[in-house]
C-alpha atoms as one frame of an Amber mdcrd trajectory, in Angstrom:
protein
 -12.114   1.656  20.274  -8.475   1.311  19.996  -8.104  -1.712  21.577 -10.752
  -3.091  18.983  -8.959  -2.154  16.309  -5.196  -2.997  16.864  -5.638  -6.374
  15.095  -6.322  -4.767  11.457  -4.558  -2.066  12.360  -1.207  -4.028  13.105
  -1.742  -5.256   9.955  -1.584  -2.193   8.159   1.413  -1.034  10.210   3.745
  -4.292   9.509   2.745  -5.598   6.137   1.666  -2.614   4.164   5.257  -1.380
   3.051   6.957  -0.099   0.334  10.710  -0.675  -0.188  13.395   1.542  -1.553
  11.121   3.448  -3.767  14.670   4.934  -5.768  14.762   2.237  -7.867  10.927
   2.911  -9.176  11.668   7.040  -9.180  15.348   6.822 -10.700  15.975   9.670
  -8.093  18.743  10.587  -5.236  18.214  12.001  -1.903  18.715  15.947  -1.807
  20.323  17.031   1.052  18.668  19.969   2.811  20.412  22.719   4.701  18.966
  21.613   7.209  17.891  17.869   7.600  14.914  16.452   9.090  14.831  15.123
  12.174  13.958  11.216  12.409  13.249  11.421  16.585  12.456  13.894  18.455
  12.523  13.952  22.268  10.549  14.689  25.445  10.180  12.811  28.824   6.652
  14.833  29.795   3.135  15.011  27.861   3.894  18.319  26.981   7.131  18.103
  25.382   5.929  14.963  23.583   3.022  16.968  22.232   5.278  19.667  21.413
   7.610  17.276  19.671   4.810  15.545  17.788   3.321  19.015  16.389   6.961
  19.726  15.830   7.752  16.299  14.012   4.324  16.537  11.960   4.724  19.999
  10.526   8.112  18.884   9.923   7.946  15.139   8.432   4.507  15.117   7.207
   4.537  15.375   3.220   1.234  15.742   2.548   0.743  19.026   3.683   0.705
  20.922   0.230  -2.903  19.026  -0.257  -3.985  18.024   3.464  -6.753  20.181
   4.399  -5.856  19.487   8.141  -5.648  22.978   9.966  -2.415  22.033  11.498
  -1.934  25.224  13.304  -5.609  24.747  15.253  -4.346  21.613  16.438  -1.786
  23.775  18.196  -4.155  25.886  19.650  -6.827  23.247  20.569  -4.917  20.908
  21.976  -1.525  22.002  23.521  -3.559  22.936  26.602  -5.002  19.787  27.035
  -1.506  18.197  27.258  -0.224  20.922  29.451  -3.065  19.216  32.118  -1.273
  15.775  31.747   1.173  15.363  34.510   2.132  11.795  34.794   2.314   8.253
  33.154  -0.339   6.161  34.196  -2.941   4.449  32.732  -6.085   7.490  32.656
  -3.695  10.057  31.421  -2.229   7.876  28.750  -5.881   6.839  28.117  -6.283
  10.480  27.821  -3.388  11.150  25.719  -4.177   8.359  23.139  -7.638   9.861
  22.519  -6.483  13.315  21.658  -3.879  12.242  19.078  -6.340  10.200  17.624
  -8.502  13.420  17.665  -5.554  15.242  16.191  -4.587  12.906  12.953  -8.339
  11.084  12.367  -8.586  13.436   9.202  -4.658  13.190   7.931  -5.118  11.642
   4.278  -1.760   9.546   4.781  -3.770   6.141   4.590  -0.361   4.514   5.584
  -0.180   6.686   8.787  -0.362   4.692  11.557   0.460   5.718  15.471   2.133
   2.846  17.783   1.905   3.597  21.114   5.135   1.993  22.940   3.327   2.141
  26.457   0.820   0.485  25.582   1.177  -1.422  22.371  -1.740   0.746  21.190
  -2.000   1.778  17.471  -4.171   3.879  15.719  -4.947   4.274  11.621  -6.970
   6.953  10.202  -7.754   5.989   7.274  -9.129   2.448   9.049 -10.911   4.743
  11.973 -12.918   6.532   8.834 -13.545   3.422   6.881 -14.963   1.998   9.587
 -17.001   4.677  10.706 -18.553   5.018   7.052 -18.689   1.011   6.820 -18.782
  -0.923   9.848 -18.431  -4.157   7.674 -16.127  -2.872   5.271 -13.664  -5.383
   6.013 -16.054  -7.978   5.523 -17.394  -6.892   2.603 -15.552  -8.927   0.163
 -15.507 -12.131  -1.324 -11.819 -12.139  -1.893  -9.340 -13.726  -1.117 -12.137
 -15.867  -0.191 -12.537 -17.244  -3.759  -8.946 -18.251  -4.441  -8.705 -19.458
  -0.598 -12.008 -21.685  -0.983 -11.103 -23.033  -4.487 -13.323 -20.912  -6.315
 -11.097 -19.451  -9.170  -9.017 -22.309  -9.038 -12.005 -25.014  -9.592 -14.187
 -23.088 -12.076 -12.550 -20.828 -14.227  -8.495 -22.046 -14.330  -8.159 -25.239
 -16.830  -7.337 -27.987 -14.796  -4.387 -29.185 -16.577  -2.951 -25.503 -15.938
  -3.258 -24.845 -12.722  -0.444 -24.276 -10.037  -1.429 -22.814  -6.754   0.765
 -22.951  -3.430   1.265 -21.355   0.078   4.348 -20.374   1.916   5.340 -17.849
   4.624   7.361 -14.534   3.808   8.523 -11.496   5.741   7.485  -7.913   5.195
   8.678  -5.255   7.611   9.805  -7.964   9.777   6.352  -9.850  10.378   5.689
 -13.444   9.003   2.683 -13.856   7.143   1.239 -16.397   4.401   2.416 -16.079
   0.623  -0.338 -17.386  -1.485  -0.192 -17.732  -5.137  -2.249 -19.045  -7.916
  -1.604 -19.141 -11.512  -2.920 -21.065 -14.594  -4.963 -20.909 -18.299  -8.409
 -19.467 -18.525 -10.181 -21.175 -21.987  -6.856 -21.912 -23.145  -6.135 -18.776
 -24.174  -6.228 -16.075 -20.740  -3.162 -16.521 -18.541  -3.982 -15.736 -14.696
  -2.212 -14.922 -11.734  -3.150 -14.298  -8.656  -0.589 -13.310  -5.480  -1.695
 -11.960  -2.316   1.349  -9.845  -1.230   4.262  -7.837  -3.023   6.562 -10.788
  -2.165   8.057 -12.180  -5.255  11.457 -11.910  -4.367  10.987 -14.301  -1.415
   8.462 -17.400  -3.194   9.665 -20.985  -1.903   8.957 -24.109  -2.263   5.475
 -23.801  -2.852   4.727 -20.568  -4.806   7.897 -20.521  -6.702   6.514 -23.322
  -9.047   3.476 -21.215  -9.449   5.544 -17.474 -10.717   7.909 -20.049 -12.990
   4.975 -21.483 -14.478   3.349 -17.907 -14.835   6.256 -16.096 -16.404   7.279
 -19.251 -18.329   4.016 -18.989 -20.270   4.823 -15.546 -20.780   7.741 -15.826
 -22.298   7.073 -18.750 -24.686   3.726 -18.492 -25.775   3.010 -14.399 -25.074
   2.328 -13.997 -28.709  -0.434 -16.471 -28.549  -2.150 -15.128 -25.502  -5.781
 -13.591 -25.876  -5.330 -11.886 -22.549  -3.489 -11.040 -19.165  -4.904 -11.515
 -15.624  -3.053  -9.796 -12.795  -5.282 -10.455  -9.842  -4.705  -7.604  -7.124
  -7.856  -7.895  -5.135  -7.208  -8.128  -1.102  -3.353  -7.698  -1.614  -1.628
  -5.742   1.145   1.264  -4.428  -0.843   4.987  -5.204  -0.109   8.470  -4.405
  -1.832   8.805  -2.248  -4.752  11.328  -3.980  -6.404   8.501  -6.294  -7.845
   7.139  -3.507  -9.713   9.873  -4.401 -12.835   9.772  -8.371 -11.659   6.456
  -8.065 -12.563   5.266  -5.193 -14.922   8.660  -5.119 -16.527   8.705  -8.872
 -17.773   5.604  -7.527 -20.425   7.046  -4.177 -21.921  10.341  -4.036 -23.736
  10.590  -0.502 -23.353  10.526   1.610 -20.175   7.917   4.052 -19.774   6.478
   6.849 -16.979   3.379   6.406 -15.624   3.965   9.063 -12.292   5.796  11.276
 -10.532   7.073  11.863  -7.216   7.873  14.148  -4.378   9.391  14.539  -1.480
  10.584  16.917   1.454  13.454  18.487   1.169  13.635  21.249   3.996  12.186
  21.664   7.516   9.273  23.741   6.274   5.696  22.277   5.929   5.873  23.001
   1.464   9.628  22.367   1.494   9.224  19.741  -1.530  11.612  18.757  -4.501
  10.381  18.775  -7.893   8.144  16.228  -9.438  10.549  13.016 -10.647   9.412
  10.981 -13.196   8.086   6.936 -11.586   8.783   4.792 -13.887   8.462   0.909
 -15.036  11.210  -0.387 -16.517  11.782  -3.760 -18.746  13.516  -6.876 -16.392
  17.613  -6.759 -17.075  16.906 -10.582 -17.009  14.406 -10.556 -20.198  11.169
  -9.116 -21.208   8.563  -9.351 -23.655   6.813  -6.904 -25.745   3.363  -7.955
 -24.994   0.000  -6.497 -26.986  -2.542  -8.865 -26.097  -5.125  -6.558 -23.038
  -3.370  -7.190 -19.574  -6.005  -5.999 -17.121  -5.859  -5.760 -13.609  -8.241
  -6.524 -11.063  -8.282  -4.657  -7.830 -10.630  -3.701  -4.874 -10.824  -1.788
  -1.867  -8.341  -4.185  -0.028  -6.039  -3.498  -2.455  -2.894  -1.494  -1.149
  -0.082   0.328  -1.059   2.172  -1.651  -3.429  -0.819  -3.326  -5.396  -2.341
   0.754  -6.288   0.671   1.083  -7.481   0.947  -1.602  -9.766  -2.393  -0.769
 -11.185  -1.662   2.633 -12.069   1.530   1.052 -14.063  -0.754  -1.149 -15.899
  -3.610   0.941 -16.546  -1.282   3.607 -18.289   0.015   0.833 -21.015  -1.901
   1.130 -23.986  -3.597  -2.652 -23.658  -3.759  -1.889 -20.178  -7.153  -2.120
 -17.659  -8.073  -1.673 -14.289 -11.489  -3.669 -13.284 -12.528  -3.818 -10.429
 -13.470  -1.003  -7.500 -11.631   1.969  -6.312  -8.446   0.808  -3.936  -7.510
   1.924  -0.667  -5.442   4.909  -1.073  -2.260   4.355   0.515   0.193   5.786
  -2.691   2.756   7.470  -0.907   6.084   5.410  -0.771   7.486   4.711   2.921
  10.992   4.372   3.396  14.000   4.844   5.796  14.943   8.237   6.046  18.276
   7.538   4.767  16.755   7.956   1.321  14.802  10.925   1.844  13.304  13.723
   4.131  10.842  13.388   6.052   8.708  10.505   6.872   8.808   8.394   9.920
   9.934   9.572  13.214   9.738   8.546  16.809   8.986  10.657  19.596  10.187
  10.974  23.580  13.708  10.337  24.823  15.731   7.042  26.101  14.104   6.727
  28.846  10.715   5.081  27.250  13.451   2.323  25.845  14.439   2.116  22.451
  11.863   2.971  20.324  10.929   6.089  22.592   7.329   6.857  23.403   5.933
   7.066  19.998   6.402   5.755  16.781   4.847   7.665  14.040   4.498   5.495
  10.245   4.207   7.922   7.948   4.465   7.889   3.890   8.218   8.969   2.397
   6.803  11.059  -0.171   4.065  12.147  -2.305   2.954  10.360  -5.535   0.620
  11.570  -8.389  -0.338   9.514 -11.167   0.523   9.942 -14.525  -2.746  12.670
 -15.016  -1.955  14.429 -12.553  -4.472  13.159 -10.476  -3.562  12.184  -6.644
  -4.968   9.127  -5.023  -3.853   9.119  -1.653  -6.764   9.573   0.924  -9.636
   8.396  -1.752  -8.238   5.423  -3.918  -7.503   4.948  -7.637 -10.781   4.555
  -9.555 -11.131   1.960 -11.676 -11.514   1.976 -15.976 -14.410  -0.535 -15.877
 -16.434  -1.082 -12.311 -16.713  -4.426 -11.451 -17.663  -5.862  -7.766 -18.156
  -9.232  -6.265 -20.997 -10.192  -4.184 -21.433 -12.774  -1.667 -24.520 -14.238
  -3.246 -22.436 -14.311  -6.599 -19.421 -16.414  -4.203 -22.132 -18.321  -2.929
 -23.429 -19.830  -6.120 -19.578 -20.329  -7.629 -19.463 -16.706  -9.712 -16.857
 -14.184  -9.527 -18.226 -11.013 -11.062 -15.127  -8.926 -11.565 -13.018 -11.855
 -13.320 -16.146 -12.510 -15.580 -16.045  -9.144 -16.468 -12.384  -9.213 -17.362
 -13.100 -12.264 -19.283 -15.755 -10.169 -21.401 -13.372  -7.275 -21.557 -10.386
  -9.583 -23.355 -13.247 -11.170 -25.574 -13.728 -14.504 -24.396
């Protein structure tokens, strides 16, 4: 099972990442007394299981809504360990299957475990997707329809259109940058991006956000409507929250909050800090026409995010279906407590035995409603189908095109 999974579940470990999430909270670290640990050792199975119970009730920050018996996990499983004696490939086996046992319920849906044996990961949040939907991966004709030509060749006016490919870094992988942007009937600008990425467009794509924000700023009071197509995008830095968001409001507004730990103790959290969007230092319009975003169950990390910004504006939508549900920022532990950690000492090389990804801190949107583990719901439902692909419709930007009027 693991083995199966590690391609999509690579994925999720490299590419969906948030950056410094300081600039989106307006917040500074808080020292603890006593600061969390970012490694832990051990050299045996049963110190490393020690030190991973240790690091999770530590680290973890999702423990104040988690219904994960923690303490069970203790009792359940430290024997097993205890029967592990050495490092080969059955008791490793052995060891991989009762950590996945351990976190499969963990509502962190950016927790991932990399195994530095064995190269092995694991995700929760995939493992229980899966199980519920074995083609839930599948199940989507996006980015299908920008990749085949779809949006591009029926709905964007030809004279408009600027679409391009190039290859960007997130969290130290290379992966394709695709962007699309153009006019819908004249009057609906478009963009579609597949990755929080902005910051590093080339040759290709930057032609595609110039064109896209140029519009904006010149003919913004002429606009019947804004499309900001989310769907299938894997997240990336936060700093294109205001590149993005910030270039349409003149005014800076709250539309979350955010938490973190700041003690050794499972509910050791600081207060609730206001996220916020706030206009581009470079220049930003006040924009009134509906900006709606479309999203889907791909959609992640960084792209939830900027859905619950837009949503909260008052000519702001969300259409499409509920996201992933990976809301909690990750970042070095430099800027807060808790988080990621490693586990095992020097002698399993550099990055120890284990390497556990693990969400920053906690966010809530602007309701008071958390996300993490389920998805943000969308205002108006809206899914693609493949038979809807397969005769040149896409559902969810028809119904946006209703929504603005068009």
């Amino acid at each position: 099972m693991t083995q199966a999974l590690r391609p999509l579940i690579a994925r999720i470990a490299l590419v969906w990442l948030f950056g410094v999430f300081l600039a989106l909270t307006g917040c500074r670290k808080t020292i603890s007394s006593t600061p969390v640990a970012t490694s832990y050792p051990g050299d045996n199975y049963p110190d490393i299981f020690q030190s991973f119970w240790n690091g999770m009730n530590t680290n973890y920050v999702f423990w104040g809504i988690d219904t994960t018996n923690w303490d069970n996990m203790y009792t359940v499983y430290k024997p097993l360990f205890d029967q592990l004696t050495v490092f080969d490939s059955a008791h490793e086996a052995r060891a991989e299957q009762y950590f996945q046992q351990m976190t499969q319920g963990l509502i962190d849906s950016h927790y991932t475990l990399q195994y530095m044996l064995t190269g092995n990961s694991f995700n929760p949040a995939t493992y229980r997707k899966l199980q519920q939907d074995p083609n839930f991966f599948t199940d989507s004709a996006f980015p299908a329809a920008v990749l085949d030509s779809l949006i591009p060749a029926k709905y964007i006016d030809h004279s408009s259109l600027v679409m391009g490919t190039d290859t960007v870094t997130l969290a130290g992988s290379s992966t394709p940058f695709t962007a699309v942007s153009g006019t819908i009937k004249g009057s609906i600008l478009y963009l579609y991006f597949s990755s929080f990425a902005l910051s590093q467009a080339g040759a290709n794509t930057g032609p595609v956000l110039n064109y896209f924000f140029n519009t904006l700023h010149r003919n913004y009071a002429n606009l019947k409507g804004i499309v900001i197509d989310l769907r299938g995008n894997g997240g990336g830095e936060i700093e294109d929250l205001d590149f993005l968001v910030g270039q349409m409001v003149t005014s800076q507004y709250t539309f979350g909050y955010t938490r973190y730990k700041n003690g050794v103790n499972r509910l050791d959290y600081s207060p609730w800090a206001p996220a916020v969007v706030k206009p581009w230092v470079q220049g930003s319009v006040n924009v009134t026409a509906p900006i709606v975003v479309l999203a889907d169950h791909l959609s992640v990390s960084m792209a939830e995010i900027t859905a619950m910004a837009i949503k909260t504006l008052p000519n702001g939508k969300f259409i499409g279906t509920r996201t992933w549900g990976a809301n909690g920022p990750l970042t070095s532990s430099v800027y807060f407590d808790g988080g990621q950690f490693t586990i095992g000492s020097a002698a399993f090389g550099s990055g120890g035995y284990l390497f556990v990804y693990t969400s920053s801190s906690m966010f809530k949107y602007l309701n008071g409603d958390i996300y993490e583990g389920v998805g943000v719901p969308p205002d108006i439902y809206a899914r693609e189908t493949t038979a809807a692909y397969l005769s040149g419709d896409d559902l969810v930007l028809d119904a946006a095109i209703r929504y603005i009027g068009l």
